[in-house]
Backbone as CSV, one residue per row, in Angstrom:
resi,resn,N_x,N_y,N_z,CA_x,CA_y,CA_z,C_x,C_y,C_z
1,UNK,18.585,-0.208,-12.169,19.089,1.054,-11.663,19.825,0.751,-10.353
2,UNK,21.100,1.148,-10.272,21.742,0.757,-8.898,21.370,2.074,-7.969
3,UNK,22.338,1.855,-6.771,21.288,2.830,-5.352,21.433,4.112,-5.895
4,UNK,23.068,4.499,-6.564,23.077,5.616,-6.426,22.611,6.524,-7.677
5,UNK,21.886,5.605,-8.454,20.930,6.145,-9.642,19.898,6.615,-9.126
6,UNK,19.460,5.838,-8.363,17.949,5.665,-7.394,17.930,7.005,-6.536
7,UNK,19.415,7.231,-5.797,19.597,8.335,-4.815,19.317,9.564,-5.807
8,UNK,20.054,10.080,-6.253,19.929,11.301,-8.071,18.750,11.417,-8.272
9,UNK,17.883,10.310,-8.365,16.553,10.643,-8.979,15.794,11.335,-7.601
10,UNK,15.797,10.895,-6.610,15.065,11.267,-5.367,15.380,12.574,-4.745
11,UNK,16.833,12.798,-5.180,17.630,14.168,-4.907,16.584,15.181,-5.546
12,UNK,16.211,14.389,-6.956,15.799,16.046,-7.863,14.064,15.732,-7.864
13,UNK,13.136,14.741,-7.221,12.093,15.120,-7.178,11.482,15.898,-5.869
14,UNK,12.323,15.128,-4.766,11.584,15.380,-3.728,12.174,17.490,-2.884
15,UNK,13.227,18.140,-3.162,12.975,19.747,-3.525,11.847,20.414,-3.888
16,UNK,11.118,20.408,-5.191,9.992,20.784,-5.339,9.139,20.318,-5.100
17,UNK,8.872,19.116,-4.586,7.843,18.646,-3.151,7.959,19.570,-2.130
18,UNK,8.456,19.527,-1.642,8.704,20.147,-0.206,9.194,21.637,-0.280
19,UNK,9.093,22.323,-1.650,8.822,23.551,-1.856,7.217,23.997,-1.531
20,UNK,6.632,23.440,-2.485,5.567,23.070,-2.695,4.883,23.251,-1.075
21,UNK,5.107,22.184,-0.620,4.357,22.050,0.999,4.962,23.370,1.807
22,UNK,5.683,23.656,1.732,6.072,24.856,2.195,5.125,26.055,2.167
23,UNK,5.129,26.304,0.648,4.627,27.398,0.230,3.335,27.490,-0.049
24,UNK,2.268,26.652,-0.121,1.171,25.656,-0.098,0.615,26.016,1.529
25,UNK,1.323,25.432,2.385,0.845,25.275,3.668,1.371,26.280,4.890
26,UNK,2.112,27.530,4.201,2.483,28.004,4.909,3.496,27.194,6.820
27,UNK,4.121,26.563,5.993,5.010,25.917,6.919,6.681,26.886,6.732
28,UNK,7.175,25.926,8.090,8.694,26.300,7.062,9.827,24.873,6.934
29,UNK,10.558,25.111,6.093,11.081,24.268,5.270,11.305,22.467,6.236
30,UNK,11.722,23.182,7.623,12.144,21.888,8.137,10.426,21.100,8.766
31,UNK,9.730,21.663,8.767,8.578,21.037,8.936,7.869,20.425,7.918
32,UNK,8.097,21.110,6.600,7.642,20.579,5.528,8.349,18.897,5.364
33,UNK,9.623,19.398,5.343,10.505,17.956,5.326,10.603,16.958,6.414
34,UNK,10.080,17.398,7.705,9.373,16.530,8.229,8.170,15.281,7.967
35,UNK,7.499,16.350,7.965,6.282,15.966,7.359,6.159,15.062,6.101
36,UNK,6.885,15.441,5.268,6.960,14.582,3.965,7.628,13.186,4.334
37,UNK,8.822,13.618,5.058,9.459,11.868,5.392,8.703,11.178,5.919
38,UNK,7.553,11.622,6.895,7.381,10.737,7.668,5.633,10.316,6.760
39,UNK,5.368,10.645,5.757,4.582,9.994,5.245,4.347,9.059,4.561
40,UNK,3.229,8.333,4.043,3.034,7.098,3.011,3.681,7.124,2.134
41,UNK,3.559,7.927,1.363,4.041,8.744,0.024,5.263,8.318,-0.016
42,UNK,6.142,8.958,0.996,7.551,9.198,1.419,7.976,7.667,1.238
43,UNK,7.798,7.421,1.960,7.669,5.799,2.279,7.381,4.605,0.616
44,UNK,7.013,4.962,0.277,6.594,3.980,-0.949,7.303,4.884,-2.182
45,UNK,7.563,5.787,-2.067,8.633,6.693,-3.194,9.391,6.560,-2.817
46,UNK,10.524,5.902,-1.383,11.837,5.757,-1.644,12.027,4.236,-1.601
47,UNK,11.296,3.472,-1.902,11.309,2.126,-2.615,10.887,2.134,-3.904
48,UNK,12.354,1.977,-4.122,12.348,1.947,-5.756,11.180,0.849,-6.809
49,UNK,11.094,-0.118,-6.482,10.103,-1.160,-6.887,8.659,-0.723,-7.210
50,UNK,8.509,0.837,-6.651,6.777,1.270,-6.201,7.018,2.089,-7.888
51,UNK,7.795,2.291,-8.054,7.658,2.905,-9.304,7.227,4.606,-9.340
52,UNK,6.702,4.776,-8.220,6.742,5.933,-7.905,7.235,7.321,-8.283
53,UNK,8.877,6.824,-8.745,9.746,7.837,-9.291,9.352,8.136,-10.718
54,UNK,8.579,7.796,-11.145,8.277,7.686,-12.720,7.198,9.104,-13.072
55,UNK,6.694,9.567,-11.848,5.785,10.325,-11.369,6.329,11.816,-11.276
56,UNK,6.318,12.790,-11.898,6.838,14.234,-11.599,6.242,14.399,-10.865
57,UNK,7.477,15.867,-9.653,6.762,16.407,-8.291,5.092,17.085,-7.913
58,UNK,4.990,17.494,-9.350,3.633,18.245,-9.241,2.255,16.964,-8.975
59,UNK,2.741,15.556,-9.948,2.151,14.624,-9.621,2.153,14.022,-7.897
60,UNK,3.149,13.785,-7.817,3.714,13.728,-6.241,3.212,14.217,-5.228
61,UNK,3.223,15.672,-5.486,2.003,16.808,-4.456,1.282,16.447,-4.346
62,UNK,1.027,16.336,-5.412,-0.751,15.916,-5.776,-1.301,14.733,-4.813
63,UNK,-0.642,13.833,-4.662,-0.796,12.172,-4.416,-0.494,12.580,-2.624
64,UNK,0.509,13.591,-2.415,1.012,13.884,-0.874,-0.418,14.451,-0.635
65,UNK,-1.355,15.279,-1.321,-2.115,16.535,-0.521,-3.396,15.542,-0.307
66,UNK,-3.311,14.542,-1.334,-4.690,13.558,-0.947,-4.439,12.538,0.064
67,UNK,-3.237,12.165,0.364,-2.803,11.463,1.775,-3.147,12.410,2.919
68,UNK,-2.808,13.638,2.531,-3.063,14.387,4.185,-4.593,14.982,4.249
69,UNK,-5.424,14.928,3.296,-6.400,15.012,3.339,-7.472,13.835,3.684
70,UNK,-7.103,12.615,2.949,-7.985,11.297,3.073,-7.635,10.008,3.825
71,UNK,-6.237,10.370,3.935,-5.362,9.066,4.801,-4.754,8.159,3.438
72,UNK,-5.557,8.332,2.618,-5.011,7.681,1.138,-4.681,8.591,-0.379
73,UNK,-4.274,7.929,-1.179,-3.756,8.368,-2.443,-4.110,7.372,-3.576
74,UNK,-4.576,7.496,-4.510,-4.624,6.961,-5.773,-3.649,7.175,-6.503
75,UNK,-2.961,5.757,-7.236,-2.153,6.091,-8.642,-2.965,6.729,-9.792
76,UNK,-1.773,8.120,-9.999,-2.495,8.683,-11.299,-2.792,7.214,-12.564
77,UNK,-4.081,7.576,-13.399,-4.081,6.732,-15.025,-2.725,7.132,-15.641
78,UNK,-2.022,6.365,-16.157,-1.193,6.920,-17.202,-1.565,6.832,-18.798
79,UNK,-1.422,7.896,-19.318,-1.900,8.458,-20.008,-1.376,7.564,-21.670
C-alpha cells in the first residue's frame, strides 16, 4: 500500500473515532482530536506496519476507551 492509500484509509476511520469521543465524553470536537492524536492508539494506527487499520472505528474506540481507562489496550481475537 503506498502513503497515499495509507492516508484514504486513516481519512475514513479516524471521523467516527473522534465522533465517538466527542459524543461519548461530552467534549468538543477539537479536544476530542486532540486527545486522540496524542495517544498510543493514535500513534501505532498511523504506522501502517501495526496493522491497526484492519480494525473498524467502533473496534478502535473500543481499544482508545481502554487506553484512557488502563494506560493499555489489547488486540481484539480475530474472529
Amino acid at each position: 500500500m503506498n502513503k497515499d492509500q495509507f492516508s484514504a484509509i486513516l481519512a475514513i476511520l479516524v471521523p467516527p473515532i473522534i465522533e465517538r469521543i466527542t459524543k461519548n465524553s461530552n467534549i468538543d470536537e477539537d479536544k476530542a482530536i486532540s486527545l486522540f492524536y496524542q495517544s498510543k492508539l493514535y500513534q501505532e494506527l498511523s504506522d501502517e506496519e501495526s496493522k491497526l487499520w484492519h480494525y473498524g472505528p467502533m473496534t478502535l474506540y473500543t481499544m482508545y476507551q481502554d487506553e484512557l481507562l488502563t494506560g493499555f489496550y489489547e488486540y481484539p481475537e480475530e474472529a
